[in-house]
Structure formats: structure tokens, C-alpha cells
C-alpha positions as CSV (number, residue, x, y, z in Angstrom):
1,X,-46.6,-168.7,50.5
2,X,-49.6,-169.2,48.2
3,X,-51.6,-166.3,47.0
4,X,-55.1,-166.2,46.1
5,X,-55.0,-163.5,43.3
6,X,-52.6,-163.6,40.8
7,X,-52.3,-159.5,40.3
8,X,-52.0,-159.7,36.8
9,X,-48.4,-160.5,36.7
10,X,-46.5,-164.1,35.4
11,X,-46.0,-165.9,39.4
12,X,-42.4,-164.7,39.1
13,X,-42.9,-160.6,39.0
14,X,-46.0,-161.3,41.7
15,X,-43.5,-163.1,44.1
16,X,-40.8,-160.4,43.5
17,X,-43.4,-157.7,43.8
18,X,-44.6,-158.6,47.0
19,X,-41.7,-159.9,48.8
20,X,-40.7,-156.1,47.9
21,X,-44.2,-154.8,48.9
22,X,-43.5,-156.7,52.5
23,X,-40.1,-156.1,52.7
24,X,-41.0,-151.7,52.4
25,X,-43.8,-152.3,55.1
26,X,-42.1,-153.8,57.5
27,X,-39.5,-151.5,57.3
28,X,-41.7,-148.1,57.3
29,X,-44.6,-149.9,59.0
30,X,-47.0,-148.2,56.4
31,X,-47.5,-148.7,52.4
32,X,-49.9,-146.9,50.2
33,X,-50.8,-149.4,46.9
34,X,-54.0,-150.7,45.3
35,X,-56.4,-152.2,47.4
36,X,-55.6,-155.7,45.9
37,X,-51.7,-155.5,46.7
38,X,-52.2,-154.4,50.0
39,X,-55.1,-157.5,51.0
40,X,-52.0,-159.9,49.5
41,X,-49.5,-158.0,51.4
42,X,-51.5,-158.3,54.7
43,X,-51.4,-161.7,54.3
44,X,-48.2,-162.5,53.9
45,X,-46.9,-159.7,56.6
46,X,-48.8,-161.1,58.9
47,X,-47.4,-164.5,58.6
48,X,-43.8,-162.8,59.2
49,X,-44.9,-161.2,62.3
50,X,-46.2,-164.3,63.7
51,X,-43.0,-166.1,62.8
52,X,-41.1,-163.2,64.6
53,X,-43.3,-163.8,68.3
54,X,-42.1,-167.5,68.1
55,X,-38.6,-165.8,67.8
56,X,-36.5,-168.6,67.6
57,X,-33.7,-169.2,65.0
58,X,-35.5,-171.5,62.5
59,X,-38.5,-168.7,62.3
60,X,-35.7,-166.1,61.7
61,X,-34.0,-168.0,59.2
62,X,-37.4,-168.4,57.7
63,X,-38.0,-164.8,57.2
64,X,-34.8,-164.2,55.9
65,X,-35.4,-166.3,52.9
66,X,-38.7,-164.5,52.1
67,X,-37.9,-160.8,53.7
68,X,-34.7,-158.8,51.3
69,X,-32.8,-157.1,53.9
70,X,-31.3,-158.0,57.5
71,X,-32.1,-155.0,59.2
72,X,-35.4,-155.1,58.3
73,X,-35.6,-159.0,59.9
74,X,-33.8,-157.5,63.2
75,X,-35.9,-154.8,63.4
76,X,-39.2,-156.9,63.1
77,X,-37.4,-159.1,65.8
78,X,-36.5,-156.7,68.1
79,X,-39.0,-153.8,68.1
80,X,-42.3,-155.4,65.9
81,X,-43.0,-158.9,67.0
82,X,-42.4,-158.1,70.8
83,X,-45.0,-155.1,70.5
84,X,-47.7,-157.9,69.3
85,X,-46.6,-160.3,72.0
86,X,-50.4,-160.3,73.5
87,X,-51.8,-160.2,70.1
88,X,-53.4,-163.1,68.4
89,X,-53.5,-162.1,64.9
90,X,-54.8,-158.7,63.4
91,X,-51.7,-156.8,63.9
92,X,-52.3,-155.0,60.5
93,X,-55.2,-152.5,58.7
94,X,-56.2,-151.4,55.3
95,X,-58.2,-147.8,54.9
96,X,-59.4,-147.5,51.2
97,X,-58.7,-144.2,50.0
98,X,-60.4,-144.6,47.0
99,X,-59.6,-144.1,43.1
100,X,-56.7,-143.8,41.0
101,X,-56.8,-140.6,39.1
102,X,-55.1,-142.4,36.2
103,X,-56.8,-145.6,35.8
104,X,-59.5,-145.8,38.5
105,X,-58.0,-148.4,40.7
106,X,-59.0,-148.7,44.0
107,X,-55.8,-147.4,46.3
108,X,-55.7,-148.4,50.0
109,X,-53.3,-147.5,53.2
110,X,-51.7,-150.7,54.6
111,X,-50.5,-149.9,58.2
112,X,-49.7,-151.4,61.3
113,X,-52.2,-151.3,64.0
């Protein structure tokens, strides 16, 4: 999964960051995070859930190797992916909700739609 921003983090915190950021959204099916974490997020959450329509073993099999925890795979299996079945892309939104108190950075909601 290449990224286009690198955070401000070596590529091996980034990758564990947002496999965790992705892993939390798909299992509550809404984040809050800086603006920048939730547009990578997006990304990347939105390639899962298009692996999940196809639904097959190999796409399972490739979630699992990006997604931490199993119920969180069967859960976008069984209850997500079929919910977007119609869908071609889009299945996620970001509201800004503007600054940080502590440093000014931009926050933003990540949600399904």
C-alpha cells in the first residue's frame, strides 16, 4: 500500500500507525484524528472494503495480512462489504472539525457513509 504523505514518521511507525488507524475504523466504523491521518486512512480503508465485496478467499487472506484482528476481517465480511454491494467506491467521509487546542492541527471525523 503506498502512501502519499509520509506523516512525519520513519515508513516503519507510519505503516504501524495506520494499519492500527484502519484496523480501529473498521472495527467502530468511525475515528476522530488529524485531518492528514484520516485522508491516508480513507485510502487505504477503502481498498479493504473493496477487497471485502470481491469476498473470495485470496481477498480475505489479503486483508488479514494488512488488518490486526480476525473479528475485525469477519465483521467487514459479513456485515460491511455486503452493505456496499451497490456501491462503486465512496463508502467513507471526512468532516473537519477544525483545530487542535494544543498544537493547531487540523482534526477531522473519519466515518462510514
Amino acid at each position: 500500500m503506498a502512501t502519499l504523505r509520509k506523516l512525519g514518521r520513519p515508513t516503519d511507525q507510519r505503516t504501524a500507525m495506520l494499519r492500527s488507524l484502519v484496523t480501529n475504523f473498521l472495527k467502530t466504523g468511525r475515528i476522530e484524528t488529524t485531518f492528514y491521518r484520516a485522508k491516508e486512512t480513507k485510502n487505504i480503508a477503502e481498498k479493504m472494503i473493496t477487497l471485502a465485496k470481491r469476498g473470495d478467499l485470496h481477498a480475505r487472506r489479503q486483508v488479514l495480512a494488512y488488518v490486526h484482528e480476525e473479528e475485525v476481517v469477519k465483521n467487514l465480511f459479513d456485515n460491511i462489504a455486503p452493505k456496499y454491494a451497490e456501491r462503486n467506491g465512496g463508502y467513507t467521509r471526512i468532516l473537519k472539525t477544525g483545530p487542535r487546542r494544543g498544537d493547531g492541527a487540523e482534526k477531522a471525523i473519519l466515518e462510514l457513509v
